[in-house]
Structures are given as structure tokens and as C-alpha cells.
One Martini backbone bead per residue (centre of mass of N, CA, C, O) as a GRO file, in nm:
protein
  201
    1UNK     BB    1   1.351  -3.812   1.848
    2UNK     BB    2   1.329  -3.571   1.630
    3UNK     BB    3   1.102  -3.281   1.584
    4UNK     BB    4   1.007  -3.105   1.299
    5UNK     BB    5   0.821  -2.843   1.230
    6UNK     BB    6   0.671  -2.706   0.910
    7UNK     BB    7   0.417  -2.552   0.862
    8UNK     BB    8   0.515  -2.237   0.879
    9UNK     BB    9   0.625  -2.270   0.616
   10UNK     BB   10   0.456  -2.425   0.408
   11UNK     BB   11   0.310  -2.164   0.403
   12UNK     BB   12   0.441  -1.920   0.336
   13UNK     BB   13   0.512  -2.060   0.062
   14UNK     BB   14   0.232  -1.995  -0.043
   15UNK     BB   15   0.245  -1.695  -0.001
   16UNK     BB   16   0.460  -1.656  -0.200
   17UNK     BB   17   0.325  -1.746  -0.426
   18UNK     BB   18   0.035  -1.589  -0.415
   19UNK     BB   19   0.203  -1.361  -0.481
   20UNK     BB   20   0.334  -1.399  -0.740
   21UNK     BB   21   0.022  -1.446  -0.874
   22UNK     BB   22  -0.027  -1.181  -0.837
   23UNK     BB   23   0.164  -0.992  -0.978
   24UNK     BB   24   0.115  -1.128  -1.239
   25UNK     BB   25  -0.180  -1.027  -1.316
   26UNK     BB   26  -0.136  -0.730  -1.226
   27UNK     BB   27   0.081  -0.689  -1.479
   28UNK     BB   28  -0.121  -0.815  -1.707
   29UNK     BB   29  -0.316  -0.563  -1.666
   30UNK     BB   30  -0.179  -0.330  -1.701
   31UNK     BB   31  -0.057  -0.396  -1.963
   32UNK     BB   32  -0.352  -0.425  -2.113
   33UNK     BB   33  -0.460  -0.159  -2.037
   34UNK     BB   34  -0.214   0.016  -2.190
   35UNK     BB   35  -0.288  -0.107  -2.460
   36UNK     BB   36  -0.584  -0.034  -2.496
   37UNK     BB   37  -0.520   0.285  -2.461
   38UNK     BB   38  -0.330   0.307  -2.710
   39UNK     BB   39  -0.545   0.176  -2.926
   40UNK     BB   40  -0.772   0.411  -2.840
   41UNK     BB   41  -0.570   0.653  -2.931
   42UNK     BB   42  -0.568   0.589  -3.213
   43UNK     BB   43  -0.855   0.586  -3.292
   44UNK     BB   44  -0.884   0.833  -3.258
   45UNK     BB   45  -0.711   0.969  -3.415
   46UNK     BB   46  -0.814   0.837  -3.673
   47UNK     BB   47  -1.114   0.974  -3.659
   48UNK     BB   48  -1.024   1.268  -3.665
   49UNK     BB   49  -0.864   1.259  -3.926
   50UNK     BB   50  -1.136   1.154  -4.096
   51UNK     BB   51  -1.293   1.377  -4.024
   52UNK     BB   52  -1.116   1.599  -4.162
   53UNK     BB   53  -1.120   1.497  -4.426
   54UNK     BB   54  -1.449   1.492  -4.497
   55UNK     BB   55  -1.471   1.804  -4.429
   56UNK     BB   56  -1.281   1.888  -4.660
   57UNK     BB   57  -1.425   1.708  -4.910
   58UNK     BB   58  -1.681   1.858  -4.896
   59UNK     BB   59  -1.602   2.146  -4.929
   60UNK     BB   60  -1.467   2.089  -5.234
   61UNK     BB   61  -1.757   1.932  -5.330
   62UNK     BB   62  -1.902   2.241  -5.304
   63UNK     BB   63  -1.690   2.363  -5.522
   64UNK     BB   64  -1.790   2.185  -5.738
   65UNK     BB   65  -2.083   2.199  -5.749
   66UNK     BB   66  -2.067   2.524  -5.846
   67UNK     BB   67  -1.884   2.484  -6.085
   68UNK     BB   68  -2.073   2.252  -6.209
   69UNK     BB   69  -2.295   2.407  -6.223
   70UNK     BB   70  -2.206   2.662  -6.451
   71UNK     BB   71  -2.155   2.411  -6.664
   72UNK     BB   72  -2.432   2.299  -6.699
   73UNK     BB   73  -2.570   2.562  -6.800
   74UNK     BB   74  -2.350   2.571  -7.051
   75UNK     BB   75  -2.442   2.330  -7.171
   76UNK     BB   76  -2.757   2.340  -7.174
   77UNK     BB   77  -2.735   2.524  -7.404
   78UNK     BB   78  -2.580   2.409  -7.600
   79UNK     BB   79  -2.747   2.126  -7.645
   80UNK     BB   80  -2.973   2.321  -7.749
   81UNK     BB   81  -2.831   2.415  -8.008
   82UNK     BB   82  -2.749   2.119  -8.074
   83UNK     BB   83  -3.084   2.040  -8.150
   84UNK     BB   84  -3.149   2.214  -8.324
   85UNK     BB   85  -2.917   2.172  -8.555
   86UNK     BB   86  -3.000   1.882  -8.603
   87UNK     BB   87  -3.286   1.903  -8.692
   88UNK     BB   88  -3.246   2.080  -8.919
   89UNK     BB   89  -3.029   1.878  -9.070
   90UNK     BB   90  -3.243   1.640  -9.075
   91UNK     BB   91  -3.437   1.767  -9.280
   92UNK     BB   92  -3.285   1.797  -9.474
   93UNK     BB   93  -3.176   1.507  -9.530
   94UNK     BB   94  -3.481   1.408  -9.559
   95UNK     BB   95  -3.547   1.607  -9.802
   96UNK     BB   96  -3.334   1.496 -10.010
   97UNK     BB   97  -3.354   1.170  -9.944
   98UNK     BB   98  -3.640   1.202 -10.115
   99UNK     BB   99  -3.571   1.342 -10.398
  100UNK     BB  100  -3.360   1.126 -10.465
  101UNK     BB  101  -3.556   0.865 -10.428
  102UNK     BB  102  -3.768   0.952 -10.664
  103UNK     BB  103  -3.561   1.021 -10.892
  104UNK     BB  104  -3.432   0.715 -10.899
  105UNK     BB  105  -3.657   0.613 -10.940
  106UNK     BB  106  -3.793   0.725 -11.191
  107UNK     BB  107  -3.498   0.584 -11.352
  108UNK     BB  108  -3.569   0.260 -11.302
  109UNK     BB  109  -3.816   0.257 -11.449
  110UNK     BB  110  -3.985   0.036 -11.667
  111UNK     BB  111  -4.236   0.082 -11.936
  112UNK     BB  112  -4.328  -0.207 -11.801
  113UNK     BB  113  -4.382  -0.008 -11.541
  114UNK     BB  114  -4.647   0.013 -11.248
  115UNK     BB  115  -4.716   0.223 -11.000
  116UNK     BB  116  -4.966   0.202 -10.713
  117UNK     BB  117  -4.767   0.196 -10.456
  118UNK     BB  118  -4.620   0.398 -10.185
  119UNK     BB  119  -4.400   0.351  -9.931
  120UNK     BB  120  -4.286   0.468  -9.561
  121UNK     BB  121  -4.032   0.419  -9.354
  122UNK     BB  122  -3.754   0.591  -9.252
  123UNK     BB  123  -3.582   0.377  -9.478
  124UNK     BB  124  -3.774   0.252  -9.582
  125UNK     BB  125  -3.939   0.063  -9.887
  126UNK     BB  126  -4.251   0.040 -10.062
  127UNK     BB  127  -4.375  -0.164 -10.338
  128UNK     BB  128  -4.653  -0.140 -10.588
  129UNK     BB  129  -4.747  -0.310 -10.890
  130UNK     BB  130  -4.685  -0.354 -11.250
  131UNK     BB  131  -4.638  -0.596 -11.528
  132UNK     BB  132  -4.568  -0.808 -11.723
  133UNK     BB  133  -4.331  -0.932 -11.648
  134UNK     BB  134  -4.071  -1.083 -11.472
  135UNK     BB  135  -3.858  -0.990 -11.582
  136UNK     BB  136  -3.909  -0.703 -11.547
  137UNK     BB  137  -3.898  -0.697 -11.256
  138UNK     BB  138  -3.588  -0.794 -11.277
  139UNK     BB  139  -3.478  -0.567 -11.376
  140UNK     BB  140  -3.576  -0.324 -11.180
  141UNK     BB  141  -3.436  -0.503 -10.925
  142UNK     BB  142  -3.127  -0.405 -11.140
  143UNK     BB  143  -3.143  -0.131 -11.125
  144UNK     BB  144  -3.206  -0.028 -10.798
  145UNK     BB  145  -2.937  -0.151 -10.728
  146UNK     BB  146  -2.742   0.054 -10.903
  147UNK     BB  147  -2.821   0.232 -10.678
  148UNK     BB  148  -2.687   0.365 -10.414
  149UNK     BB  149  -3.005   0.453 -10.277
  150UNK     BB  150  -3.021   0.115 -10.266
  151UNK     BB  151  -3.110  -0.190 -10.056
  152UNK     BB  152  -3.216  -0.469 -10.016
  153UNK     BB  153  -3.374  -0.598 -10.202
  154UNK     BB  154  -3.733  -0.752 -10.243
  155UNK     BB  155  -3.888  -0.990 -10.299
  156UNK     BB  156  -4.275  -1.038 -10.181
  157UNK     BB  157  -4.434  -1.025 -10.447
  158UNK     BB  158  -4.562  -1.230 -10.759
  159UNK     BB  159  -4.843  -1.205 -10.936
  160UNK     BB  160  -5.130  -1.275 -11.128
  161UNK     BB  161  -5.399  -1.051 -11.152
  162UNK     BB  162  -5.512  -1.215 -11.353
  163UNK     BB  163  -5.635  -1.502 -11.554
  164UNK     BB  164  -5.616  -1.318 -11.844
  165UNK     BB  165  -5.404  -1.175 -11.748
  166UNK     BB  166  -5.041  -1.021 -11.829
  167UNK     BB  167  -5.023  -0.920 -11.591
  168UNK     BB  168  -4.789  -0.851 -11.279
  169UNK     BB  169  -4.786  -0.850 -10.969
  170UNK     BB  170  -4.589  -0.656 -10.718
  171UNK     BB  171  -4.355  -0.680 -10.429
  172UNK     BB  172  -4.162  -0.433 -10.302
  173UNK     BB  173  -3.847  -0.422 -10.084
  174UNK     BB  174  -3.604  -0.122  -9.915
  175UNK     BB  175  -3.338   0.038  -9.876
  176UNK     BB  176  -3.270   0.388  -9.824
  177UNK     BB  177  -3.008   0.647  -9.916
  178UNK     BB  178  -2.706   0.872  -9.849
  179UNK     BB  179  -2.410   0.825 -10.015
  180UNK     BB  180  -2.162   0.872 -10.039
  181UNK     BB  181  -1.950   1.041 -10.209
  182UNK     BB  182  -1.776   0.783 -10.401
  183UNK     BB  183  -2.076   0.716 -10.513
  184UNK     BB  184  -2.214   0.626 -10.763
  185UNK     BB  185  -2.480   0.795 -10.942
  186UNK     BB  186  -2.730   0.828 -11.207
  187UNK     BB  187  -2.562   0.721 -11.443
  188UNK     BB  188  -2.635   0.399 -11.362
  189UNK     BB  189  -2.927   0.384 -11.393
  190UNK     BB  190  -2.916   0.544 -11.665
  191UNK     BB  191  -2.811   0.368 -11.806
  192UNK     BB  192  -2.974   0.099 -11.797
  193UNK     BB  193  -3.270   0.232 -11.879
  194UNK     BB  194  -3.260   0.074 -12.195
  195UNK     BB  195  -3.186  -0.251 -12.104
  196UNK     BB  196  -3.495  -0.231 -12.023
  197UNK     BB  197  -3.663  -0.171 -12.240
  198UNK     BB  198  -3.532  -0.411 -12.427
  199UNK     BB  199  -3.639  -0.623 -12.236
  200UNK     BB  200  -3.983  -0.538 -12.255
  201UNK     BB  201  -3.972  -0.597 -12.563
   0.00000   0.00000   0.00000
């Protein structure tokens, strides 16, 4: 019977396989450093090309900040001036739409209504006064409504003044202003305070 020793063979076997399986990971190792390094040098370049642009729009944006300066101290003069002309112009218009709503409550007034209190709040007009009777306070509150420059006419109170008097005291809110140009103005209320009169009577 012959006999072959194959031991030296299966050794050999072994040390090829194990060499085959050291290049495959040599291999794997070489090119996944090779990638690694691609894709740091790409990082890289990103880095610095952001670098770069972020360093030129600093520099753009120190150049617009300066003439940005330049442009809010033109502003800030300008708002000044028309700050100025605001307020100029707002003191007109308070002091005009105080005389027209003045002029035109006294035009409103019916001969048997007397005011008492008169007060203001920026727009706002509280009214307290006298009438003979409730017609009347009804009346001046359809005057009133009549004229552009008043508005939201509101009776607050109305009671008898004493137990044996006729006058009736009364409370009166409403709200004032200067009316478009459109809006026909103290015609329509001295118009009416004929029929005010006559209403008293």
C-alpha cells in the first residue's frame, strides 16, 4: 500500500490563502486611506475657499457699513427736519380743529340748552349741561350728529336736576375732528337750529 505525506502541501495551501487574504485587506486599507486623503483635501479646499469668500464680504460688508454711516446721518438729519414739521403741523391742525368744534357746538346749541362742563381728550368731548326737557337734549344730540366735525354722539346721563325743577341735567360723550373736504360742514347744522328752536318752544 503506498502512502503520500500531503501535509507539506495543506501548509503551503494555507500560507497562500492567508497570503491572498493579507493583500485583499492591504488592498482595502491602501484605498480607503487613498480616499480618505481625497476627501480631506477636498475639505480642505472647501474650507478655504469659504474662508475666502467670508474675508471678501467682511470687506464689502465694512464697506457698505461706512457708507451705510454716511447715509443714516443723512436720514437722521432729514427725520429731524420733518420731526420739526410734524409737530408744526399737528399744533396747526389741534388749534384749527379746536376752533371749528367749538364754532360749530355753538352753532349746535338750542336756546334752551346751557353747558356746564366742557372737557377734551385728544379727541374725545365730554359735554354736561341744562335742558328744559329731554326733546331738547334730543334735538342738540340730532344738531350735533348733523355737523361732519362731530361723531359717536352718546347720551351718558339724563336725569331730573331737582324734584320740583324742570330742567333736566345731562351727560354727553362724543368724538371730534376735522371732516374730509367732501363733507359738507357748519351749513347742515345752522341749518337745523331753526327747527332746534322751535322744537324748545
Amino acid at each position: 500500500m503506498i502512502r503520500i505525506n500531503l501535509l507539506p502541501y495543506r501548509a503551503a495551501q494555507r500560507l497562500r490563502t492567508l497570503h491572498r487574504i493579507l493583500m485583499v485587506w492591504a488592498a482595502t486599507v491602501v484605498v480607503g486611506a487613498l480616499l480618505l486623503l481625497g476627501i480631506d483635501l477636498l475639505i480642505l479646499d472647501e474650507i478655504q475657499s469659504r474662508t475666502a469668500t467670508r474675508n471678501s464680504n467682511r470687506q464689502t460688508l465694512q464697506e457698505l457699513d461706512n457708507k451705510l454711516g454716511e447715509i443714516k446721518d443723512i436720514n437722521d438729519r432729514k427725520a429731524l427736519a420733518l420731526t420739526r414739521l410734524e409737530i408744526i403741523n399737528r399744533l396747526s391742525i389741534e388749534q384749527s380743529t379746536t376752533i371749528h368744534m367749538l364754532d360749530e357746538l355753538s352753532k349746535a346749541i338750542p336756546e334752551q340748552v346751557w353747558l356746564s362742563k366742557l372737557e377734551t381728550q385728544k379727541n374725545l368731548l365730554s359735554l354736561n349741561g341744562l335742558a328744559t326737557s329731554n326733546a331738547v337734549v334730543a334735538d342738540f344730540m340730532r344738531l350735533l350728529a348733523l355737523s361732519p366735525y362731530f361723531a359717536e354722539i352718546e347720551l351718558a346721563k339724563v336725569a331730573q336736576q331737582e324734584p320740583k325743577s324742570t330742567l333736566q341735567s345731562f351727560s354727553l360723550s362724543l368724538k371730534f375732528g376735522i371732516p374730509k373736504q367732501s363733507t359738507p360742514t357748519a351749513p347742515s347744522a345752522a341749518g337745523g337750529q331753526p327747527a332746534a328752536s322751535a322744537a324748545g318752544r
